[in-house]
Structure formats: structure tokens, C-alpha cells
Backbone as ProteinMPNN parsed JSONL, in Angstrom:
{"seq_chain_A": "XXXXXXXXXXXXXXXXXXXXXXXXXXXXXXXXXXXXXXXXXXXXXXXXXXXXXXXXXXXXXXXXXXXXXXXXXXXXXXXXXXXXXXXXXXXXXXXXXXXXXXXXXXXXXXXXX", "coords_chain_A": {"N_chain_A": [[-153.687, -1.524, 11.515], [-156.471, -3.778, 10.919], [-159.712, -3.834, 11.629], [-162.11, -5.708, 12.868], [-165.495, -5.932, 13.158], [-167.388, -7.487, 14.991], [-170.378, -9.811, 15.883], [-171.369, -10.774, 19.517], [-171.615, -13.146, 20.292], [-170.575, -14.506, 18.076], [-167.563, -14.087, 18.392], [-165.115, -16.121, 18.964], [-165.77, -17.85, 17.285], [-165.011, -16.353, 14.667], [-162.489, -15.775, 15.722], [-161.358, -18.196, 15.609], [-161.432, -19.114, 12.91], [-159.445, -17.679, 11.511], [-157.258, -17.741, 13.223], [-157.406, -20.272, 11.541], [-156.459, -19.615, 9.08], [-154.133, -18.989, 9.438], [-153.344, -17.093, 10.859], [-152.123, -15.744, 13.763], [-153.098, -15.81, 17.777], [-152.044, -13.178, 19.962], [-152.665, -11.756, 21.924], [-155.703, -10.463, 23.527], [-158.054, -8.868, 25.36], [-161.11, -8.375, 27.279], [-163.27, -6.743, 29.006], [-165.628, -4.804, 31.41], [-168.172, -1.93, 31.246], [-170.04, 0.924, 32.176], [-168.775, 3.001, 30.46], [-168.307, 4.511, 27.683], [-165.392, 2.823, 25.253], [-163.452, 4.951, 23.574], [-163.637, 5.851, 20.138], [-160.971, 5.615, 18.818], [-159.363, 4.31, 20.369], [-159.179, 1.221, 20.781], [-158.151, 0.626, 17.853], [-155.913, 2.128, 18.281], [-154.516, 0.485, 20.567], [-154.431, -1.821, 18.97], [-152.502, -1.547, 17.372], [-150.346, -0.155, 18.716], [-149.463, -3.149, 20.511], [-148.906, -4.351, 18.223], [-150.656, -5.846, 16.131], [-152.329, -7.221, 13.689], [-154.805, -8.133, 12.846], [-157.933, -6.984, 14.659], [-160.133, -8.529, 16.067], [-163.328, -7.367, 17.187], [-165.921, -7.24, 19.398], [-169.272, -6.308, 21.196], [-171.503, -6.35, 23.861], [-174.417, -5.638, 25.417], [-175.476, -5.451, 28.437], [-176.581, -4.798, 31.317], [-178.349, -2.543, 33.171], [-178.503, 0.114, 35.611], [-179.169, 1.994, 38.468], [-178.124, 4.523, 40.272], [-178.662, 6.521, 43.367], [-177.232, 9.977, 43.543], [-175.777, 12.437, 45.908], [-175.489, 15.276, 45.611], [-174.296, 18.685, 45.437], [-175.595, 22.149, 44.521], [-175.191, 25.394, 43.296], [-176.852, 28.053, 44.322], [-177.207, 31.549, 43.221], [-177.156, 34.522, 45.38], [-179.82, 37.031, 45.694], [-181.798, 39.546, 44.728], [-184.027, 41.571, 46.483], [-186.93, 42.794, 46.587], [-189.635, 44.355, 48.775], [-192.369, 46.392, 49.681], [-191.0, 49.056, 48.781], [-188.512, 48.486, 50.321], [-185.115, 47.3, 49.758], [-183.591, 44.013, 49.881], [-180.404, 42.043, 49.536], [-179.805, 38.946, 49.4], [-177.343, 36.114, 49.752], [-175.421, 34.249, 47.999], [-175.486, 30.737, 48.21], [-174.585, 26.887, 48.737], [-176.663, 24.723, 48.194], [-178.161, 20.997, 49.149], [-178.216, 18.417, 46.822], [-179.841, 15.688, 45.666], [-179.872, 13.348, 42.796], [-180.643, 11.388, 40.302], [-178.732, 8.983, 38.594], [-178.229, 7.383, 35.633], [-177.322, 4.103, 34.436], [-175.819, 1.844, 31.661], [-174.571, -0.681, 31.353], [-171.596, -2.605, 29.553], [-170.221, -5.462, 27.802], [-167.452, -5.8, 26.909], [-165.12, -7.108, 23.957], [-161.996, -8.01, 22.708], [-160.104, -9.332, 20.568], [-156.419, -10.004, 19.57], [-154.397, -10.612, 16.68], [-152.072, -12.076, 14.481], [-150.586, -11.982, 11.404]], "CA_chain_A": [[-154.36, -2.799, 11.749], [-157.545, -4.329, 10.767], [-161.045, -3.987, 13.101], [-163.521, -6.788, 12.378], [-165.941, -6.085, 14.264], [-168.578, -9.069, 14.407], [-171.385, -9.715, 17.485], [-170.558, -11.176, 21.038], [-172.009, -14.293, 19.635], [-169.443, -14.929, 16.878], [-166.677, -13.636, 18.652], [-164.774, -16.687, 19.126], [-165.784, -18.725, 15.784], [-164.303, -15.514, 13.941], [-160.993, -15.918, 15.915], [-161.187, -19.592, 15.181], [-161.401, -18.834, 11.304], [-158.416, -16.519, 11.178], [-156.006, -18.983, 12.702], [-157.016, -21.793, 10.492], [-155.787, -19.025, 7.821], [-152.343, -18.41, 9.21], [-153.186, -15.961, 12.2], [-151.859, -16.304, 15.861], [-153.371, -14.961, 18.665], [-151.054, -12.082, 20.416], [-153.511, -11.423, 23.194], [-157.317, -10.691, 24.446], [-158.702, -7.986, 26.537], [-162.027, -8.337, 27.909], [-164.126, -5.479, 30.543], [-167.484, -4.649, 31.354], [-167.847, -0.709, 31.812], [-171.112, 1.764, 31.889], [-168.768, 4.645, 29.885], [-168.053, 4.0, 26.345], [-164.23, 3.218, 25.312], [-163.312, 6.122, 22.808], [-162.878, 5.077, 18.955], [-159.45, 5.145, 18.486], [-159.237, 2.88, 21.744], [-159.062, -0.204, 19.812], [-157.11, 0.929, 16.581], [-154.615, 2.592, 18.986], [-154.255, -0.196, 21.165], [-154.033, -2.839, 18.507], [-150.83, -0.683, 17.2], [-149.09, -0.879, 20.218], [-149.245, -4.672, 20.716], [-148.181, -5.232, 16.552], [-151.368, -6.798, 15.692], [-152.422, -7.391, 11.905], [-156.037, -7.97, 13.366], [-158.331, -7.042, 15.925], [-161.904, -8.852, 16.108], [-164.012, -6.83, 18.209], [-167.256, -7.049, 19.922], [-169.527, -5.616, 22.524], [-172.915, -6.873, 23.819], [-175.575, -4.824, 26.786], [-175.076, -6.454, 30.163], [-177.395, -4.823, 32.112], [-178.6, -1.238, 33.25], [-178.513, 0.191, 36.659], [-179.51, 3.333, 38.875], [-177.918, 5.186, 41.544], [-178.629, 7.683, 43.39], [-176.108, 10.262, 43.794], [-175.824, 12.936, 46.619], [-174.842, 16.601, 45.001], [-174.41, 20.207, 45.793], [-175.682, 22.987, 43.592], [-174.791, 26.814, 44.074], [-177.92, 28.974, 44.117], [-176.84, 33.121, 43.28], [-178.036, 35.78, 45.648], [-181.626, 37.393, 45.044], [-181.761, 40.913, 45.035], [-185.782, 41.017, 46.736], [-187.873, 44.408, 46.8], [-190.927, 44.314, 48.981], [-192.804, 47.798, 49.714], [-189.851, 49.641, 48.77], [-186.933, 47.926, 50.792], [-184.656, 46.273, 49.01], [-183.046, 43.323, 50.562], [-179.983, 41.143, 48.673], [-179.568, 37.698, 50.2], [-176.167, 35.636, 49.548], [-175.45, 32.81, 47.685], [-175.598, 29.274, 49.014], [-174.77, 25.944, 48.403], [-177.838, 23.715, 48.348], [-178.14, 19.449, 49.08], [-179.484, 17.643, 45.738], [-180.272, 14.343, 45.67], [-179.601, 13.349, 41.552], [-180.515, 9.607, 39.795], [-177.801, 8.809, 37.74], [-178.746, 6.223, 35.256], [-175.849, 3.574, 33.485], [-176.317, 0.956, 31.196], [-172.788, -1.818, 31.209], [-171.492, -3.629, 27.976], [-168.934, -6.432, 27.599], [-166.23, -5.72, 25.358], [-163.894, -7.726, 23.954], [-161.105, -7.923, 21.42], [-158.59, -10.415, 20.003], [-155.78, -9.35, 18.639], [-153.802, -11.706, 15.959], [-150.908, -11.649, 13.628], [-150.113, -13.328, 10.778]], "C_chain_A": [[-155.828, -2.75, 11.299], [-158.471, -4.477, 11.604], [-161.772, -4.466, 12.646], [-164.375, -6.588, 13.797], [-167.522, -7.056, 13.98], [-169.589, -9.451, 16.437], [-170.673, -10.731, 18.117], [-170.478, -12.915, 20.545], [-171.02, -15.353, 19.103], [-168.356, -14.434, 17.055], [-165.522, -14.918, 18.139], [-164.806, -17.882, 17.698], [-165.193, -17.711, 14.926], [-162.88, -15.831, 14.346], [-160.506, -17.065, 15.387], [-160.657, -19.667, 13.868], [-160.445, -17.878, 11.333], [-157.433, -17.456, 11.855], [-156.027, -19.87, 11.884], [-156.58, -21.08, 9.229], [-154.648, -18.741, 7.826], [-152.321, -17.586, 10.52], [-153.025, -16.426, 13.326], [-152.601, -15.018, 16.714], [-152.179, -14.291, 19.832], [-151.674, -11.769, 21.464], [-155.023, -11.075, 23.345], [-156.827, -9.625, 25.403], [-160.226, -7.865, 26.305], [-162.411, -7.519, 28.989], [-165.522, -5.224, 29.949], [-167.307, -3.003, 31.919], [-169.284, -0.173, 31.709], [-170.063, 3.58, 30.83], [-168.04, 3.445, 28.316], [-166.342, 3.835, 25.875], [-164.18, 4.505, 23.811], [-163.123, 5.45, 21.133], [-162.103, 5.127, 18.405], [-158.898, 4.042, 20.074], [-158.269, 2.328, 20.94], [-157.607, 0.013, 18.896], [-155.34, 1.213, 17.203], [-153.593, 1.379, 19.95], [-153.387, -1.595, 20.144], [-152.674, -2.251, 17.889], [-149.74, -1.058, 18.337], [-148.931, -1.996, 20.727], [-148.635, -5.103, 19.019], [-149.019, -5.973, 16.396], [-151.397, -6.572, 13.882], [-154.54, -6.914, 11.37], [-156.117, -8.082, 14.585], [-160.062, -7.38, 15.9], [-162.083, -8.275, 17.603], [-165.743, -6.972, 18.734], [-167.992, -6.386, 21.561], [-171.244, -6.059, 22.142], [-173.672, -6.246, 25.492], [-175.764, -6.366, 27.447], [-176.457, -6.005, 30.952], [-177.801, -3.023, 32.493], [-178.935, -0.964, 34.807], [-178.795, 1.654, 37.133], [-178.953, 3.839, 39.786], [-178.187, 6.499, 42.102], [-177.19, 8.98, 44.105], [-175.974, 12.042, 44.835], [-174.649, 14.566, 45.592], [-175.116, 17.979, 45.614], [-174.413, 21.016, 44.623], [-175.709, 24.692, 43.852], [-176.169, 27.306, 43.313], [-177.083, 30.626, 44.184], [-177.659, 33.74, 44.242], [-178.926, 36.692, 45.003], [-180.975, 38.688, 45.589], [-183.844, 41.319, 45.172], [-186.161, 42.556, 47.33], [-189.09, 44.06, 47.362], [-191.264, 46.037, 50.157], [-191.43, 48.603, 49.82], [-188.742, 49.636, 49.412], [-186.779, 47.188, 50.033], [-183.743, 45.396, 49.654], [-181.945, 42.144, 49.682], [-179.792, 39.972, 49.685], [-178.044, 36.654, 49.643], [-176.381, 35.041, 49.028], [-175.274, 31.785, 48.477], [-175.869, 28.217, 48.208], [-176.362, 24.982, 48.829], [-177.511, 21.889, 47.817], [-179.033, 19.192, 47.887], [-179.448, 16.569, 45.697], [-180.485, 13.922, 43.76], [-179.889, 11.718, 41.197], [-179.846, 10.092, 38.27], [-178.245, 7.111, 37.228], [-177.191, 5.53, 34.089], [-176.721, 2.287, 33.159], [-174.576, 0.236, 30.586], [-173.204, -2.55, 29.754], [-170.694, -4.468, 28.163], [-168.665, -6.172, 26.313], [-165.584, -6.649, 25.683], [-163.362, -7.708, 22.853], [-159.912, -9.01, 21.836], [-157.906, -9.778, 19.287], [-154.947, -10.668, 17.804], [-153.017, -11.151, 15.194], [-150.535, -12.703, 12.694], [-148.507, -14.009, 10.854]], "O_chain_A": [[-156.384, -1.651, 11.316], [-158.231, -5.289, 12.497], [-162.4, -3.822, 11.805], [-164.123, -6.896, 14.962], [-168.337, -7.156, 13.063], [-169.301, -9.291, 17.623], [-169.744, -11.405, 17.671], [-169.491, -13.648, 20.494], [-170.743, -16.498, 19.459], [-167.782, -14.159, 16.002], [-165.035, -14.782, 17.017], [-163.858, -18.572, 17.325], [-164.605, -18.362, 14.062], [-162.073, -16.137, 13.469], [-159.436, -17.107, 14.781], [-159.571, -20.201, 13.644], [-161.024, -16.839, 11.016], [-156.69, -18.043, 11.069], [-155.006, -20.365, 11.406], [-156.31, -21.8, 8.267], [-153.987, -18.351, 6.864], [-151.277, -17.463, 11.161], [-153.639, -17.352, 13.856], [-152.667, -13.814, 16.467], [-151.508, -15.085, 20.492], [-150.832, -11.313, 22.238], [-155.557, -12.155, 23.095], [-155.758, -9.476, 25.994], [-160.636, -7.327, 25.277], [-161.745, -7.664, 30.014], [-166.161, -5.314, 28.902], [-166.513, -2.741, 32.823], [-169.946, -0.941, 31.01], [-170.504, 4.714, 30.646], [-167.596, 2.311, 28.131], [-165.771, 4.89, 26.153], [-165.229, 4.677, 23.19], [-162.377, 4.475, 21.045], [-162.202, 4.702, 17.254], [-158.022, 3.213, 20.319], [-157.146, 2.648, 20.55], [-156.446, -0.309, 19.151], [-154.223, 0.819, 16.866], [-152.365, 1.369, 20.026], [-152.31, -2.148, 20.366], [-151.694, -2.924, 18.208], [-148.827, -1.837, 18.612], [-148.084, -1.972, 21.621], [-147.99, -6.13, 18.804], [-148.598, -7.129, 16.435], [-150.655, -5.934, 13.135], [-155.176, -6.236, 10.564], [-155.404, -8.628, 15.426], [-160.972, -6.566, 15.74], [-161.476, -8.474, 18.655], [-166.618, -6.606, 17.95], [-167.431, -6.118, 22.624], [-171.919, -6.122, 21.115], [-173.211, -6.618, 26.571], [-176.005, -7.546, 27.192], [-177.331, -6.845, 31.169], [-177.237, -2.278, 31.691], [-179.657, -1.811, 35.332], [-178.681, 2.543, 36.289], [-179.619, 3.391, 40.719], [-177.986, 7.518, 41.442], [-176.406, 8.698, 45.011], [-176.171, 12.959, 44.038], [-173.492, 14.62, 45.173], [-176.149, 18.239, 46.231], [-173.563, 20.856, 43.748], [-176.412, 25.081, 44.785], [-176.507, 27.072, 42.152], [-176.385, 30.862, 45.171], [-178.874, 33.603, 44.098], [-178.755, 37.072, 43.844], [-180.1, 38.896, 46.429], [-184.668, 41.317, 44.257], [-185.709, 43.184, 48.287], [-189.823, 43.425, 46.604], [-190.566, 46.529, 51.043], [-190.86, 48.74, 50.903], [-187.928, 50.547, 49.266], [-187.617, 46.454, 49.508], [-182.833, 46.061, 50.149], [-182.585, 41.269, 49.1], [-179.621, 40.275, 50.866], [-178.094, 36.886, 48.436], [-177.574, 34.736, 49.053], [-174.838, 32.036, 49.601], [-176.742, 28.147, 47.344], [-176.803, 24.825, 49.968], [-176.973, 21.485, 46.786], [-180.208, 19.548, 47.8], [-178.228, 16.399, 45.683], [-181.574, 14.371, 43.401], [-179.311, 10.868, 41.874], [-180.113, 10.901, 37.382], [-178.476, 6.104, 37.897], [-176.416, 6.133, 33.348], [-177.68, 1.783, 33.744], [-173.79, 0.615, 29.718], [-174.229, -2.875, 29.155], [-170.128, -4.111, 29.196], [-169.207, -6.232, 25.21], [-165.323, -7.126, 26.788], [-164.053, -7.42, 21.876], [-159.229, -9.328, 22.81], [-158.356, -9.027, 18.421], [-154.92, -11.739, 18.411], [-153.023, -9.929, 15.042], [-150.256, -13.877, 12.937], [-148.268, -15.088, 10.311]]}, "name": "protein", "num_of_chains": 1, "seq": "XXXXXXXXXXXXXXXXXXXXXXXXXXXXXXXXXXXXXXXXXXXXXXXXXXXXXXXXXXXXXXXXXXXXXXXXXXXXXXXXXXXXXXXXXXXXXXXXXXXXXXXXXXXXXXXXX"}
């Protein structure tokens, strides 16, 4: 299949212009995500429905912060002071982490002549 990919904008006037040439629409999927879909996504997807084409687009939504509560393993110290040597264990330790995401809207038409 065929990937036109054309901005969020001109999504819909592209689909427009491909039926008035002969093409039917076969289906639409639309989502908003912060992780990227993979690039055979699409290609793969439009296969398995029997498209011909797939107009695609994607346009930045918005960007967001959380913070996210983690544990990190510290190794045991091996600690020399005036000639004792003392090893101390490992231990988990509380971290406190900002995790930063930034969302898109995808979408794709698929069509067939």
C-alpha cells in the first residue's frame, strides 16, 4: 500500500480528493499517545485491512510532566577508616524522577480503489 502522508490540516481535503478519483474509504483510526507508533505500524496495518491507500497525519497536542516515584539499588561500600575495614550492604533507595511526555494526534484513512 501507498502512505501519503500530508499535515493534520489537509487531512480530510486529501481524503476528499481521492474519492472524487475512484477511492472508497475502508476505515479511519484516530489516537492521541505520548510514545511514538513504530514505522511499519501504518504500512503493516494498512495490509491487513486491503487498503490501496493510507493518508496519514500527526500534529503536537500538548506536553505534560509527571512525577514518578522510583527505587534505585545502591552496591555495598567497602569503607577503611584508621585501619578497620568495614563493608556495608546494598540497599534499595526512594527516588522521586520527572518524567516528561509530549502527546500527538494521529490519524489515518485507509481507501481502496
Amino acid at each position: 500500500p501507498e502512505i501519503y502522508p500530508v499535515p493534520m490540516e489537509r487531512h480530510d481535503e486529501e481524503v476528499r480528493r481521492l474519492e472524487a478519483s475512484g477511492h472508497q474509504v475502508i476505515g479511519l483510526a484516530e489516537f492521541n499517545t505520548s510514545s511514538s507508533p513504530s514505522r511499519k505500524h501504518l504500512p503493516e496495518q494498512a495490509k491487513r485491512v486491503g487498503t490501496d491507500i493510507a493518508v496519514s497525519s500527526s500534529k503536537f497536542d500538548r506536553r505534560t510532566q509527571e512525577l514518578a516515584n522510583t527505587q534505585e539499588w545502591v552496591s555495598g561500600e567497602r569503607i577503611t577508616v584508621n585501619g578497620t575495614t568495614v563493608e556495608t550492604e546494598g540497599r534499595w533507595v526512594n527516588q522521586v524522577e520527572v518524567r516528561n511526555y509530549e502527546y500527538y494526534n494521529y490519524k489515518a484513512t485507509f481507501l481502496r480503489r
